[in-house]
N, C-alpha and C positions, 0 to 999 in steps of 0.2 A: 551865528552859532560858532565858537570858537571849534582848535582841529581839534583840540585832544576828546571837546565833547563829542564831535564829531565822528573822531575816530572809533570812542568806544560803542555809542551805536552803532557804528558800521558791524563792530564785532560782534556785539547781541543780538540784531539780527542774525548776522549771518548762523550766530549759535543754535539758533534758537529753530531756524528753517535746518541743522542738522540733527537736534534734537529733539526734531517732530518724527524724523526719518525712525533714529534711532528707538521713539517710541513705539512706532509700528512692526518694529522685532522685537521689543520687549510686550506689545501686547501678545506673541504667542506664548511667556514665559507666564505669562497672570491669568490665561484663558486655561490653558493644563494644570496650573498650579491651586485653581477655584472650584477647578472642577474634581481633581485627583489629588491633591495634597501630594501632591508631588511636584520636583522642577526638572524641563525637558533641558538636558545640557547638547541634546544635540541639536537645537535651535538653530543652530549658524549655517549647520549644514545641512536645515529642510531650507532656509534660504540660497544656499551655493545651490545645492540639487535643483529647487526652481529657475535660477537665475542660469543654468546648465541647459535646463528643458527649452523655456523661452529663447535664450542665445538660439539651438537648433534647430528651434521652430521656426525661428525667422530667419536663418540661413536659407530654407526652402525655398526656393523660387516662385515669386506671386502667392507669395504666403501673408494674409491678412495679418495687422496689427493685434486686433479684436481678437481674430482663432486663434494665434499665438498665445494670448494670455488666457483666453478660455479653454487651450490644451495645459496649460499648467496648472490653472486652478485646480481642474477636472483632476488631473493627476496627481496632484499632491492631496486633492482630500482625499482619493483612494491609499496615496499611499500612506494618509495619516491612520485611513481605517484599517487599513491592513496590518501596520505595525499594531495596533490597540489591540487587533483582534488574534494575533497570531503570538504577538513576546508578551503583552502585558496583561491579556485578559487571566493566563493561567499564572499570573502575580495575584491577582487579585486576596485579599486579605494577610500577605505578607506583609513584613515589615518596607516601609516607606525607600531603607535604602537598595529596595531588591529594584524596586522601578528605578530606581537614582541609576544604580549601577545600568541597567537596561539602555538603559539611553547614552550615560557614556561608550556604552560600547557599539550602539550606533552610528554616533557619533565619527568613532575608529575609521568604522566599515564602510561609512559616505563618503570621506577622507581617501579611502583607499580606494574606492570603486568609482568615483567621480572623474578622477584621471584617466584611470585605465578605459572606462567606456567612452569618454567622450573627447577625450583627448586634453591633454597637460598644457595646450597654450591658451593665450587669456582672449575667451570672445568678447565680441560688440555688441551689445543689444544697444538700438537704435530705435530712439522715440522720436516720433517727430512734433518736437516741441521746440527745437532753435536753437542754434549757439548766441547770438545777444544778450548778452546779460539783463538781467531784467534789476529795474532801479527802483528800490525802495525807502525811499528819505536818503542819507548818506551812501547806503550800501546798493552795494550793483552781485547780484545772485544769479549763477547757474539758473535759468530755466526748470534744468532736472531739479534743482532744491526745492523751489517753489511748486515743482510738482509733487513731488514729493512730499512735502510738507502739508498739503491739500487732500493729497490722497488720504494721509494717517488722521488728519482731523475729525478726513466722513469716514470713517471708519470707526474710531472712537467716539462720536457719537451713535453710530450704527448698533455698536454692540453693547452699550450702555443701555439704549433704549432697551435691548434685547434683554441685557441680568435685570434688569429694573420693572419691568413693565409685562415683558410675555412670560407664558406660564414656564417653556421650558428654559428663560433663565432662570425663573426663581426656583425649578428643579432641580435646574446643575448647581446650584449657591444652595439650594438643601443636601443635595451629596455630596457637597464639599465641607459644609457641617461635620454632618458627623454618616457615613454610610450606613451604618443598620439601620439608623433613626430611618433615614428617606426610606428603606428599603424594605421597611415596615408598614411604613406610610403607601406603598404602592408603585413606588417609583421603581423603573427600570434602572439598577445604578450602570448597568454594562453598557445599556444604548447612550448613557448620558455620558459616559468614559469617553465611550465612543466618537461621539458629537464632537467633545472637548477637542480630540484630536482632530477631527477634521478640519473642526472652525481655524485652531491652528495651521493646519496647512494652506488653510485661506490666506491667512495672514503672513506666509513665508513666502508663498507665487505672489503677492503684491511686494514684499520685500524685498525680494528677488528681482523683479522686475527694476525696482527705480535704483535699488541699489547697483545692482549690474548693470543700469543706462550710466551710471555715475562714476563708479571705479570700470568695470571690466568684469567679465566672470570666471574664475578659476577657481582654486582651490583653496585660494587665500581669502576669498572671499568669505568663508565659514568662520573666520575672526572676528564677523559682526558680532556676533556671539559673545562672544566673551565681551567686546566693546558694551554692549548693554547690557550686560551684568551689573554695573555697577547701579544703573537704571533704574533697574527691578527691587535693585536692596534699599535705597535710596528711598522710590515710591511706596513699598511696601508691595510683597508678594502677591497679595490678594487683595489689590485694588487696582481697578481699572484707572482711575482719575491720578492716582498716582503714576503710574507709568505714563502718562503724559505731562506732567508735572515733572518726575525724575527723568524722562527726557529732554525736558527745556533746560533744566536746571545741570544737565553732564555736559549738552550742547552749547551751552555759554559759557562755564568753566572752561573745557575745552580752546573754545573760539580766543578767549581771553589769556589763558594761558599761554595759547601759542604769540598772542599780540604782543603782551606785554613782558612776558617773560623771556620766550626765544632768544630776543636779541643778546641777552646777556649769560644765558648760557649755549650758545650753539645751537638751540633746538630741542625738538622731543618733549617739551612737558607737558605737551596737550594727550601723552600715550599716558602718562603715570597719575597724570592732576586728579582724574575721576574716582583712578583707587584709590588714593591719597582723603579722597572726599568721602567714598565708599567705607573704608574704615574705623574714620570718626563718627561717619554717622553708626556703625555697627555699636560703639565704642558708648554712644549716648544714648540711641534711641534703636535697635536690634532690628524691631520690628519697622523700620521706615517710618515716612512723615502720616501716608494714611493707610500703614499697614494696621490689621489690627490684632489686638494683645490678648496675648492666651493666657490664661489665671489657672494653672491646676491646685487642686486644693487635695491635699492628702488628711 
């Protein structure tokens, strides 16, 4: 195998184990967005807040691995229910950008309250998975990638089976239709709002978790957020399989960008490449590769 082939596998892996990461923050954006027809922008910082919780769960002295991340679960899907039930339930039948708004100003308020509570310097959470890089044909990968990478797989499978197959996904995908319709039909639309958010906060204490083993946990950390943005637009908002699809495909752009292009200009083009990518795609296809297309007929 020649280097250059060599080399660029090395890069699509490596892309590709960050762009599994990156889909398991972009599945909280498709899990809110299926259910509520709305997008959470404060996403990045139900992850920082997790990745906050877990850091100071495992500062605790003989404090378990396992309880650590089952006090963040616990806790973030209360605090998904608590926001659903307390800012967005009295939205309910507003206009779409009343939630938008709701959540950027969450957003603000985790931002601000994140530091001030737990303190402004960047913790460690520490898994115990190895520093050894683990070797995959060319490429040699973080451990945390590779965990990482595993973790957002069973998961997207997990919740796949879940909209597909048990009755209360194909509840939340009728309320995310169209809400009177479900709520005609019998369904509870509030417990299923409700759900949405919690499922998400599931998915921000597992994002938290490997992403703060990966970077550190601070406050910068809520930038994942917008890093998967481009993810979601890409996959299509209201599809599961897409955002893991728009995660492989940001994670090797990315990988690649920083390979081949860096060297000739100094750096950086693995921050702009995705929106760069995000754009065109806006540009051709609005709706993403399996987003799907709304036809209003006047």
């Amino acid at each position: 195998m020649s280097e250059d082939l060599e080399f660029f596998l090395a890069l699509t892996l490596n892309g590709a184990s960050i762009g599994l990461m990156y889909s398991l923050i972009a599945l909280g954006f498709v899990l809110v967005y299926k259910a509520t027809d709305a997008i959470n922008f404060a996403q990045g910082e139900f992850v920082m807040l997790a990745g906050l919780i877990v850091a100071v769960s495992l500062s605790i002295e003989a404090m378990p691995l396992i309880v650590a991340i089952a006090i963040v679960i616990v806790v973030m899907i209360g605090f998904g229910f608590g926001f659903e039930r307390v800012v967005l339930r009295p939205l309910l039948g507003r206009p779409v950008v009343a939630v938008i708004m709701a959540t950027i100003g969450l957003a603000a308020v985790l931002r601000g309250l994140g530091p001030l509570i737990f303190g402004s310097e960047t913790r460690a959470v520490s898994l115990p998975v190895g520093d050894d890089p683990i070797v995959l044909g060319p490429a040699s990968l973080p451990p945390i990638q590779v965990v990482g990478a595993a973790v957002a797989l069973l998961f997207f499978l997990a919740f796949s089976w879940f909209f597909k197959k048990s009755r209360m996904g194909v509840a939340m995908r009728a309320v995310a239709d169209n809400q009177q319709v479900a709520q005609a039909m019998g369904i509870n639309v509030e417990r299923y709002f409700a759900l949405a958010w919690a499922m998400a906060g599931i998915v921000s204490a597992l994002g938290g978790v490997v992403w703060g083993a990966m970077l550190g946990v601070d406050v910068q950390l809520a930038l994942v957020g917008l890093k998967v943005f481009p993810v979601v637009i890409l996959g299509g908002l209201d599809s599961i399989g897409g955002a893991l699809v728009g995660g492989l495909i940001i994670g090797i752009v990315e990988s690649l960008a920083a390979g081949y292009l860096d060297p000739f200009v100094g750096g950086g083009t693995k921050d702009f490449a995705p929106y760069v990518l995000m754009i065109l795609v806006l540009m051709i296809r609005p709706y993403g590769i399996f987003g799907r297309r709304q036809i209003e007929r006047v």
